[in-house]
C-alpha positions in Angstrom: -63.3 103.0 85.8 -60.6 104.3 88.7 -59.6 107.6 90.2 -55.9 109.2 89.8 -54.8 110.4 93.3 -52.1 112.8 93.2 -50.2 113.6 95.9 -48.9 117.0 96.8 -46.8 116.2 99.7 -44.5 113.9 98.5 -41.5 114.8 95.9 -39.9 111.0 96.1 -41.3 107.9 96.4 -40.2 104.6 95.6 -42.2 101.5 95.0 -45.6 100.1 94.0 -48.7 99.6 96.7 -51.1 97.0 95.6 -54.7 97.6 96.7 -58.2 97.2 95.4 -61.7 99.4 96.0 -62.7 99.7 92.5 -64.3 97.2 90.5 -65.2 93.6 91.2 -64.1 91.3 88.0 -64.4 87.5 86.6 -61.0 86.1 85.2 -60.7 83.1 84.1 -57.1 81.5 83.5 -55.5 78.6 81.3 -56.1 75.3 82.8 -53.2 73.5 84.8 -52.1 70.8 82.5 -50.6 67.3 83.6 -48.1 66.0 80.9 -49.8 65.9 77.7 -53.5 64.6 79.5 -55.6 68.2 78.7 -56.0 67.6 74.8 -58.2 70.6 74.5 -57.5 74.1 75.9 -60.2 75.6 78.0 -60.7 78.9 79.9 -63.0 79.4 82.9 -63.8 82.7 83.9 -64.7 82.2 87.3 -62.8 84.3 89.7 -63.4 87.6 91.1 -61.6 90.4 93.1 -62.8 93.4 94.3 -59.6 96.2 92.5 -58.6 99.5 92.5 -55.1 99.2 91.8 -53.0 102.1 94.3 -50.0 102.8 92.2 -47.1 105.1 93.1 -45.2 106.6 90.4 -42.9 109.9 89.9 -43.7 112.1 87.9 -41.6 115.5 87.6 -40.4 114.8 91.0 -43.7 115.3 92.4 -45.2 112.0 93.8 -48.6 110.7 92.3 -50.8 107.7 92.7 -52.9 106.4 90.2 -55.9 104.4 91.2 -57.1 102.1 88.5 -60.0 99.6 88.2 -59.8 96.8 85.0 -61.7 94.2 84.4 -63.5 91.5 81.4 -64.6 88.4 80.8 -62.7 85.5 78.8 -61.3 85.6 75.5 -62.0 84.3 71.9 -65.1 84.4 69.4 -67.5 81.8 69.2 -70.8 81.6 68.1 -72.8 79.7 70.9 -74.2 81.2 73.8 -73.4 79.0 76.8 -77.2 80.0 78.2 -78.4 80.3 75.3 -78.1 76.9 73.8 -78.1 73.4 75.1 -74.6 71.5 73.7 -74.7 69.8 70.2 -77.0 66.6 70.0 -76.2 63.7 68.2 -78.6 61.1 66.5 -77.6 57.5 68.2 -77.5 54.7 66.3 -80.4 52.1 66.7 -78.0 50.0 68.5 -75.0 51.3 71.3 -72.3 51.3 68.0 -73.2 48.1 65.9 -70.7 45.9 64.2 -69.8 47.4 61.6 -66.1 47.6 62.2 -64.5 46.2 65.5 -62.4 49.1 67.2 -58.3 48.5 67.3 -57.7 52.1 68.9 -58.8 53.5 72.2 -58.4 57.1 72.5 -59.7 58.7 75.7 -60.2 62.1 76.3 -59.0 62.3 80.1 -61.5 63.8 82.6 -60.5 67.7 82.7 -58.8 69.4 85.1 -60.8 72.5 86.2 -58.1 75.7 85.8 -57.7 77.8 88.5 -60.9 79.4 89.0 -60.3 82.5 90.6 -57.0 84.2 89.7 -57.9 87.9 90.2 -56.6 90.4 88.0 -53.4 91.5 88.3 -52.6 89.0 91.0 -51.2 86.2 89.0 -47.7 85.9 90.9 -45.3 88.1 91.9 -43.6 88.6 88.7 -46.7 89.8 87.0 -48.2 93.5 87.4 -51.9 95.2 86.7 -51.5 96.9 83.3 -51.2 100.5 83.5 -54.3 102.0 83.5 -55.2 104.3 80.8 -55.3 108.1 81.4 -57.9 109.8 83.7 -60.8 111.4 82.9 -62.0 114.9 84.0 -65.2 116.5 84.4 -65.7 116.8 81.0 -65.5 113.0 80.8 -67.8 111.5 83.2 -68.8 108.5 81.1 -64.8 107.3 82.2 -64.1 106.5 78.3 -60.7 107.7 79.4 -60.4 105.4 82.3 -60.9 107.3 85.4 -60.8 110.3 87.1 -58.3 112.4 89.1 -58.9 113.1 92.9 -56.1 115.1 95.3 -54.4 112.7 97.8 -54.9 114.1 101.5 -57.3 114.1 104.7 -60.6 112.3 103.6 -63.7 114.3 104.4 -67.2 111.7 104.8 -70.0 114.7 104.2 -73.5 113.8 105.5 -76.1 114.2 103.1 -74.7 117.3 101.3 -75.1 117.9 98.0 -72.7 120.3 95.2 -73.4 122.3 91.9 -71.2 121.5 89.6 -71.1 121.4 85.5 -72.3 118.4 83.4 -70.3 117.3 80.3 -72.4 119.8 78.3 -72.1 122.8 80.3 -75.2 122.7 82.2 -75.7 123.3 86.2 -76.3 119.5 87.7 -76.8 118.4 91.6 -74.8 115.7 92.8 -74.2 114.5 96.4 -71.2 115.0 97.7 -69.7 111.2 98.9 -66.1 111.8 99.9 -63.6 114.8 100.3 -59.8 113.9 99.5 -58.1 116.7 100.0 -58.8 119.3 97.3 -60.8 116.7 95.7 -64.3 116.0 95.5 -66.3 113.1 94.5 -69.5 113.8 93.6 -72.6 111.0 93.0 -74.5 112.9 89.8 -78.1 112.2 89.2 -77.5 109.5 87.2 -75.5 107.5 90.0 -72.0 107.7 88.4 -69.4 109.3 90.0 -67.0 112.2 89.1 -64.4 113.5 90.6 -64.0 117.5 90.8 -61.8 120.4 91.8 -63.0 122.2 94.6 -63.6 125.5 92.7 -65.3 123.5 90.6 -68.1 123.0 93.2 -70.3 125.3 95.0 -72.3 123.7 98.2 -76.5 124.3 97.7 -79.5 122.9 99.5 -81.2 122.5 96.1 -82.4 118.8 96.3 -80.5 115.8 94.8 -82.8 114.2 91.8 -82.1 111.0 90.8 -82.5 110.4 87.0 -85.6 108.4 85.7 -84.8 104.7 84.3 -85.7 106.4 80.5 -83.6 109.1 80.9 -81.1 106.8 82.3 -81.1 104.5 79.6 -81.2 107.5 76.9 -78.0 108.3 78.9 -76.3 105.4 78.2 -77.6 104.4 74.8 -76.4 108.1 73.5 -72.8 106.8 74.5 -70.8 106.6 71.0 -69.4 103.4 72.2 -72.8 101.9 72.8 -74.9 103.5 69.7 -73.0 102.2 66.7 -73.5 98.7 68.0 -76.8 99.2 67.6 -78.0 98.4 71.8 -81.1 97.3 72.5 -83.0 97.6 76.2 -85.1 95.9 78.0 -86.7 97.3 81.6 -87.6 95.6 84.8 -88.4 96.7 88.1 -84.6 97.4 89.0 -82.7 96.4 86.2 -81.9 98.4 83.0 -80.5 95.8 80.7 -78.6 97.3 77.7 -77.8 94.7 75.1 -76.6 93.0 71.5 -76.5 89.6 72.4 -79.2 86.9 71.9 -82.1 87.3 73.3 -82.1 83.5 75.1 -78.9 85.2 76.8 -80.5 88.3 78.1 -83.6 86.6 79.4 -82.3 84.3 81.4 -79.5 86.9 82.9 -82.6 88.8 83.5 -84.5 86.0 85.2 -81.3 84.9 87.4 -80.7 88.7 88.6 -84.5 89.8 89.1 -84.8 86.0 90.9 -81.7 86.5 93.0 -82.2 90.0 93.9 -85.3 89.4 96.8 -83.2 86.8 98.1 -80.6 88.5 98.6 -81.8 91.8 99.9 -84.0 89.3 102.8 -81.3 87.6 103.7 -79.2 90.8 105.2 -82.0 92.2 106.1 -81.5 89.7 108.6 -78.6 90.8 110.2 -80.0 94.1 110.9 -78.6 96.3 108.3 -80.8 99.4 107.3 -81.3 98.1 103.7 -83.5 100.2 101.1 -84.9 99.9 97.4 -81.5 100.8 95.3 -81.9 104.9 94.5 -81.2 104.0 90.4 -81.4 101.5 88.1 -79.1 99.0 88.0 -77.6 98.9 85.0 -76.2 95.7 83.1 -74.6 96.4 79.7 -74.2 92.5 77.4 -72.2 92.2 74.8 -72.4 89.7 72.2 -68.5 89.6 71.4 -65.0 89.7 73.5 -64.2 92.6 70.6 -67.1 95.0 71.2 -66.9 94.5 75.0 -62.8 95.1 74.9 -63.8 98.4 72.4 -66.0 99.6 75.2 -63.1 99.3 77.8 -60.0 97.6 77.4 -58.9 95.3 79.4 -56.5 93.1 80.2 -56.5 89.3 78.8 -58.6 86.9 80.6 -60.7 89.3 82.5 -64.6 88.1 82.0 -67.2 90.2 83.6 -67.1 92.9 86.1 -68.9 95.8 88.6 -67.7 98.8 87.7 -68.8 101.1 91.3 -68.0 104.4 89.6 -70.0 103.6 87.1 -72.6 101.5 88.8 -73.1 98.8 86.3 -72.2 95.4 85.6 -70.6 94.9 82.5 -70.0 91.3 80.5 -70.3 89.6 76.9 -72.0 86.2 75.6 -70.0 84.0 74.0 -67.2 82.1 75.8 -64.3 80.0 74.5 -65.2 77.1 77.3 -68.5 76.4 75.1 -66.8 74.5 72.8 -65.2 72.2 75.0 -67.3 71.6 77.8 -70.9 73.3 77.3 -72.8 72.6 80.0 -69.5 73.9 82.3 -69.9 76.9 80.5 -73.3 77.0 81.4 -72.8 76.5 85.0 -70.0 79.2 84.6 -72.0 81.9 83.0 -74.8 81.7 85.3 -72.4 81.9 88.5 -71.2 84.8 86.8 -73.9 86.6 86.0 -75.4 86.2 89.8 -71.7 87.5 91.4 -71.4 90.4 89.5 -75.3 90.9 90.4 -75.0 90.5 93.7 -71.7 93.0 94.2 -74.2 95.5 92.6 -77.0 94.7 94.5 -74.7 95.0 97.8 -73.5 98.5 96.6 -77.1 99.6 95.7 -79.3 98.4 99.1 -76.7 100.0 102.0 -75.0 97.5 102.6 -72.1 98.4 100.9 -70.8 102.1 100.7 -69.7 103.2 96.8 -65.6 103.4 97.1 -65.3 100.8 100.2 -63.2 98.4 100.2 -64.1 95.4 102.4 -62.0 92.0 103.7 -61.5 90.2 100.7 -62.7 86.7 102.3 -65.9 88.6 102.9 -66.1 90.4 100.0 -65.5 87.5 97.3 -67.0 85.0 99.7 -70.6 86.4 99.9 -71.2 86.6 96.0 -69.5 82.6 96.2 -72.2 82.1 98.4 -74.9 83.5 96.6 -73.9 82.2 93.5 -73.5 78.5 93.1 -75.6 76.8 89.6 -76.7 73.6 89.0 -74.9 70.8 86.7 -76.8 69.3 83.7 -78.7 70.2 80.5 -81.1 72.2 83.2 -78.5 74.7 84.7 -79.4 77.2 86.6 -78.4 79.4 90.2 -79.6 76.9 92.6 -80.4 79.6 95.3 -79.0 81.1 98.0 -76.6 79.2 99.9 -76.3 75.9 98.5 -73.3 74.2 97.8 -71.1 75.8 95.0 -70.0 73.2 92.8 -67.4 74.7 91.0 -65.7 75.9 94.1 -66.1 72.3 96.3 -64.5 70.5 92.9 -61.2 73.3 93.3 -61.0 72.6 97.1 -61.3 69.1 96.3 -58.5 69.2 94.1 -56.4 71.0 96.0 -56.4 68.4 98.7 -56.2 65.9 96.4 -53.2 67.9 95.9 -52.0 68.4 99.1 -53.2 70.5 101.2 -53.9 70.1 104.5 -56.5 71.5 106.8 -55.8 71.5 110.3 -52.7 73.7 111.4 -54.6 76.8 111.1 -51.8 78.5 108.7 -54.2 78.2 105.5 -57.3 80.1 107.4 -55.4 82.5 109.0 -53.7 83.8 106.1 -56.6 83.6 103.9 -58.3 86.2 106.3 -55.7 88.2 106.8 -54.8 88.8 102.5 -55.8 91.8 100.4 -54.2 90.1 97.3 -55.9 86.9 96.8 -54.3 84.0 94.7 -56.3 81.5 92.5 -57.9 78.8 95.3 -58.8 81.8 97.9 -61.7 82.0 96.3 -63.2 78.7 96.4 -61.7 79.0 100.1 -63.6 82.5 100.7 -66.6 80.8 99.4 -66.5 77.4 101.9 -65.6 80.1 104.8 -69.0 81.8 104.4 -70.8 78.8 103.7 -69.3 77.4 107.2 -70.3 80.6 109.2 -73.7 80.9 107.5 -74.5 77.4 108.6 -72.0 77.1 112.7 -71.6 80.8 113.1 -74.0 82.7 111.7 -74.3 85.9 114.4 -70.7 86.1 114.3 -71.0 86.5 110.3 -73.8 88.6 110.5 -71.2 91.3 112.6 -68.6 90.7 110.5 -71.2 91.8 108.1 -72.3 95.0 110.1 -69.1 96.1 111.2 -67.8 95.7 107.1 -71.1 97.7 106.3 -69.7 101.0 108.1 -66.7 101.0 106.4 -66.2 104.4 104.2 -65.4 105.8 101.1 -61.7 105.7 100.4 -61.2 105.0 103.7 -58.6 102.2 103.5 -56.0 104.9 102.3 -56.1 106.0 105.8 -56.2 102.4 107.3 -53.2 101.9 105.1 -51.4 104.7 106.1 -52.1 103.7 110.2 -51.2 100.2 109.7 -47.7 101.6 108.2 -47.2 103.6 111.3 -48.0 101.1 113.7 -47.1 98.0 112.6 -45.6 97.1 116.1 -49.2 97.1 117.3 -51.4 95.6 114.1 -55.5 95.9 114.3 -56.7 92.4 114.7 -58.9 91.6 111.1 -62.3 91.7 110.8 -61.7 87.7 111.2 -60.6 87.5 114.7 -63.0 90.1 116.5 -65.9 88.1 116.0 -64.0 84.1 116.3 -60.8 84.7 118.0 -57.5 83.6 116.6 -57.4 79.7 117.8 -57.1 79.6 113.8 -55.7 75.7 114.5 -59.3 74.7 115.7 -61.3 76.9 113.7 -59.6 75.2 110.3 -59.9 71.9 111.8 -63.8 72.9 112.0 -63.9 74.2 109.1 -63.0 70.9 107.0 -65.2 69.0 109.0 -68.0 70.9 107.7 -66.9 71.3 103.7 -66.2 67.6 104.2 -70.0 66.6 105.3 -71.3 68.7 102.0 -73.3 66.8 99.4 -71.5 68.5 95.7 -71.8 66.9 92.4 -69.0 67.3 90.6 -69.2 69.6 87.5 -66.7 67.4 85.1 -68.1 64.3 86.2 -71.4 65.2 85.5 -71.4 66.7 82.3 -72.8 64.9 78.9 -69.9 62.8 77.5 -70.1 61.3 74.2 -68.3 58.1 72.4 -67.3 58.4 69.2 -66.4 55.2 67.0 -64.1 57.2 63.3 -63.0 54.0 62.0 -60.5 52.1 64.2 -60.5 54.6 67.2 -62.9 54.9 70.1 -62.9 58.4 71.5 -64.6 59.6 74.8 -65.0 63.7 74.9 -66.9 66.0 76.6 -66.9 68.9 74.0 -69.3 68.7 70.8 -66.3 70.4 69.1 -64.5 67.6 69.0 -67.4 65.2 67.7 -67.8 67.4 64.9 -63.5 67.6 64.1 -63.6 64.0 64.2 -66.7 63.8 62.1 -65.0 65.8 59.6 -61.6 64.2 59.5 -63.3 60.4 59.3 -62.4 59.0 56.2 -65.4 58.6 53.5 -66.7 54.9 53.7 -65.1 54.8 57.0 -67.1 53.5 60.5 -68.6 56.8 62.3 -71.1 56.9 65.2 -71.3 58.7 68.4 -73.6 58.3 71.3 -73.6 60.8 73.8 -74.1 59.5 78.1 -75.6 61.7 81.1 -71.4 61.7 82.8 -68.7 60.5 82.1 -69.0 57.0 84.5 -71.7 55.7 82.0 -69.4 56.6 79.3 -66.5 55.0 80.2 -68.9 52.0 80.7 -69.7 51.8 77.1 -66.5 52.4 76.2 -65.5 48.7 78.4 -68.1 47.3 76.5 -66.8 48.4 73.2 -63.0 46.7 73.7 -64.5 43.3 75.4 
């Protein structure tokens, strides 16, 4: 869901302006490969980026803008649930392999490579654009089905508690409140905390009261959605969340327990830094799918996108079944529930005043936070560890990328990594170990950054972007440097100190492993798929046994004791 801004002013312009407001997504992204080491394709869908892609077009000679939010999890069809289900057992034999056959091949299944974990949408290099996003919608249209809406470009009005008349898609006299004026625009916040955009003469200012829906009517709401009725959704209610679903129900109970767990946590801990925070004003809404198909047929989206917060429509939308299952389950695992606890928290943030609806914040702050809140556990136990512990996924990318590399110390990697609105794969897990290092050395300074982020406006970046434009001889200092300064050389250098004294388990490491004997060959993998292609392509009367190990150490162990 995005807005179309069209810009009366202007009869030529060249050029395409990245930006992002919109929608906060999880892409995941092929896996870097090292010769032929990665045997088995995988797909993580970790990363996230706040978007609302600002794009500047001509049209007729007239100047337009169209603002454009896409998002969705990871591709393919599979019929495990990474929450739902624990990875594939295997009976072991009664001793580690027996004798039956000694082993004269050795084929090992390299430890994986984690792929890029946060390459945001749109954002994947230079040479590759957003996809165009789809037409807008209009008043008529306020369940976005077309994609957005369209909102005049010019001088941004921020009403204060004002509220509009203004038609529903039936016809009938609603009362929204009036969030932001953009020239002849208006964006209005209807009763059932979407938002629409409207023509002035559309709109006719009233002191009636502003009425937010009930949870039931909101659900009826969503459920009478064409897109959502032939798929035959079920709901299930809690105190703030209004799941909508077709998925297992193992998948939608424990997204339910990680989001209603997570959601105290997170409201105390900014409380904390002095931020007005309330009960959210509707129910926040999380739509599952069961399959990549019926969540693309809701909205398509580009390929590779795996979860996302849509803030026009205030809801979180994702689907079960993930193509990283079948290689590494308990990965998956880890990478669902990490998923489902970012795209809660951006929600959460946008629903408790700490984050205004249409706002676009630092994207170190605003993809670090829901890092922070969102790291899982490794094992057959997954599950979100709690608030601020160490991410795992994100430590093993740093990790690599020294091992890599990269160096920590000049300063050059911090300060640009504050300083982006575009962010490339690693910034994430970078954005993550930032906040993690305030929360624990510099925690009042985070807590302003925090404040100071919590005041930004509706749609107010297009005026930021406009000032920075015009005075670029005389740039604002980020949100960064006001509250640490710009001695970027010792803050880095202070930084790795910290990420460096972290106790992480590593994700790959620590995932079941299993050896398989098929005949002559010794095999050590990680993904139940492959035990059962092996199983099947064994040879009748031919040796096969597997036993799976806790990580992949113990495994290799075995698999030394096999070829003594």
């Amino acid at each position: 869901m995005g807005c179309r801004l069209v810009r009366d002013d202007i009869t030529s312009i060249h050029g395409e302006i990245e930006r992002s407001i919109g929608h906060c997504v999880r892409t995941g992204t092929p896996p870097n490969k090292r010769g032929n080491d990665i045997n088995h394709e995988m797909e993580l869908g970790m990363s996230t980026v706040w978007q609302l892609t600002l794009r500047i077009a001509i049209v007729a000679g007239v100047g337009s803008s169209i603002v454009g939010g896409e998002s969705a999890w990871a591709q393919g069809r599979f019929p495990s649930s990474p929450i739902a289900t624990e990875p594939d057992t295997f009976d072991p034999p009664p001793s580690p392999f027996g004798r039956d056959s000694a082993p004269e091949v050795i084929e090992l299944m390299p430890e994986m490579e984690l792929p890029p974990l946060s390459m945001p949408l749109g954002f994947r290099g230079e040479n590759e654009r957003p996809a165009s996003p789809t037409p807008p919608s209009s008043p008529s249209d306020p369940t976005g089905q077309s994609g957005g809406f369209e909102v005049r470009l010019g001088k941004l009005y921020h009403p204060n508690d004002e509220r509009l008349a203004v038609r529903d898609e039936q016809g009938n006299r609603v009362v929204g409140r009036y969030l932001v004026g953009s020239g002849d625009s208006r964006i209005v916040m209807l009763p059932d905390g979407r938002l629409e955009a409207y023509e002035a003469q559309l709109t006719t200012p009233t002191d009636d009261p502003f009425v937010p829906m009930s949870m039931n009517e909101i659900r009826d709401r969503w459920l009478a959605d064409e897109r959502l009725s032939k798929l035959g959704m079920k709901s299930i209610q809690s105190q703030r969340f209004l799941f909508l679903y077709n998925t297992s129900e193992p998948f939608i109970r424990a997204t339910r327990t990680i989001l209603e767990t997570m959601y105290p946590a997170v409201r105390k801990y900014f409380q904390r830094t002095k931020i007005d925070t309330h009960e959210p004003e509707f129910p926040l809404v999380v739509i599952a799918f069961a399959t990549d198909d019926q969540f693309q047929e809701f909205k398509r989206m580009p390929e590779g996108v795996v979860a996302y917060y849509d803030s026009t429509l205030n809801s979180v939308s994702m689907y079960e079944q993930s193509q990283l299952n079948r290689v590494a389950p308990q990965v998956a695992i880890m990478n669902s529930i990490s998923t489902v606890a970012h795209e809660g928290v951006h929600q959460i943030l946008h629903n408790i005043g700490v984050q205004q609806r249409l706002s676009r914040w630092p994207m170190w702050l605003s993809e670090g936070l829901p890092e922070f809140f969102a790291p899982t556990s490794t094992g057959a136990g997954a599950k979100w560890k709690g608030l601020g512990a160490p991410n795992d996924l994100r430590m093993k990318e740093i990790v690599d990328d020294v091992r890599q590399g990269r160096r920590l110390g000049s300063g050059k990697q911090l300060e640009r990594l504050v300083q982006l609105d575009v962010f490339d794969s690693k910034e994430y897990a970078y954005s993550w170990g930032v906040i993690h290092w305030m929360a624990r050395k510099h925690r009042e300074e985070l807590f302003a950054c925090i404040r100071e982020a919590s005041r930004m406006q509706p749609l107010e970046f297009l005026v930021e972007s406009n000032d920075a434009e015009q005075n670029q001889a005389n740039p604002v200092p980020p949100l960064f440097e006001n509250q640490l300064g710009n001695d970027y050389a010792a803050l880095e250098r202070e930084l790795s100190v910290h990420l460096s004294s972290l106790h992480w388990t590593d994700p790959v490491e620590n995932q079941v492993h299993y050896v398989v004997i098929s005949g002559s060959k010794v095999i050590m993998t990680s993904s139940p798929e492959t035990v059962q292609e092996v199983r099947k392509s064994t040879l009748p009367l031919r040796t096969f046994r597997v036993q799976s190990f806790p990580n992949r150490t113990s495994a290799m162990r075995a698999m030394q004791a096999i070829t003594r």
